[in-house]
C-alpha positions, 0 to 999 in steps of 0.5 A: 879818797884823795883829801888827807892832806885835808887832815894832815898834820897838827892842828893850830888853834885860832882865837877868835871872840864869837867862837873862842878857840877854833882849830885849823889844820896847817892846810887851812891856815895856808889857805887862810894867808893867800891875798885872796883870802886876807882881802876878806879882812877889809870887806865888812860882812854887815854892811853900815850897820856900823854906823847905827851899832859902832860894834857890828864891824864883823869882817867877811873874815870873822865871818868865814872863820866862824862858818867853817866851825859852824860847819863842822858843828852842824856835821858832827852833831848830824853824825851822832843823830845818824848813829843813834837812827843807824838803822833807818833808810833814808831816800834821795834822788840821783841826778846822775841817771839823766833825764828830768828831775822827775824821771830821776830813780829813788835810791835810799841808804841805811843811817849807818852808812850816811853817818860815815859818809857825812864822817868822812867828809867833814874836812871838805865840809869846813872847807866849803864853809870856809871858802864860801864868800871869796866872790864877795866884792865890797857892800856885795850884798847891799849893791845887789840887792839894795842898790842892783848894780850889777845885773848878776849877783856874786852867787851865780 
């Protein structure tokens, strides 16, 4: 599949108050020391409520850290509930047969099958968890939708 590198190497353990001792692959960690990643240290993920609970100073960081392990969690824990429905067929849709969402064909797959797939990509799973936040500006969320100041909002 092309995503070992993912996976690679001895994992290094990062300490962390909320979650405790989380592990990051040597891949992660150099993603984790790019400037664009440590800007994330000064961007507070709970905007002033600092200044009604002296405690609530979470960083964008903190943040990014504990949804790549939340992430993963939330993965493994629908793996093992796959395993045990194995047998059961789930249906989707598939937008790549064109046309409008309506027109779009029903396709199903066996537990099992999702179970694997959902197996094998629990790296790439970390790692949108862990790079979800990169277009947060300062206060984002609170210049967005509080204050509107910008007319897009950092998700589109």
């Amino acid at each position: 599949m092309g995503l070992e590198f993912l996976t690679a190497s001895q994992a290094k353990i990062v300490r962390t108050t909320l979650y405790g001792d989380q592990e990051f692959t040597p891949w992660e960690l150099e993603l984790l020391h790019t400037p664009v990643m440590q800007r994330l240290y000064n961007l507070k993920q709970l905007g002033f409520s600092d200044k009604v609970f002296p405690d609530a100073v979470h960083s964008r960081l903190n943040h990014v850290l504990g949804v790549a392990e939340m992430a993963e969690r939330m993965a493994k824990n629908l793996v093992q509930w796959l395993d045990k429905n194995s047998s059961a067929e789930f249906k989707y849709s598939n937008e790549r047969s064109g046309g409008s969402r309506k027109d779009w064909p029903t396709e199903s797959i066996k537990g099992a099958a999702l179970a694997q797939h959902v197996r094998d990509n629990i790296p790439v799973v970390r790692l949108i968890g862990f790079l979800h936040d990169l277009t947060h500006a300062a206060f984002g969320h609170t210049l967005e939708d509080e204050v509107c100041v910008f007319l897009e909002k950092h998700d589109d």
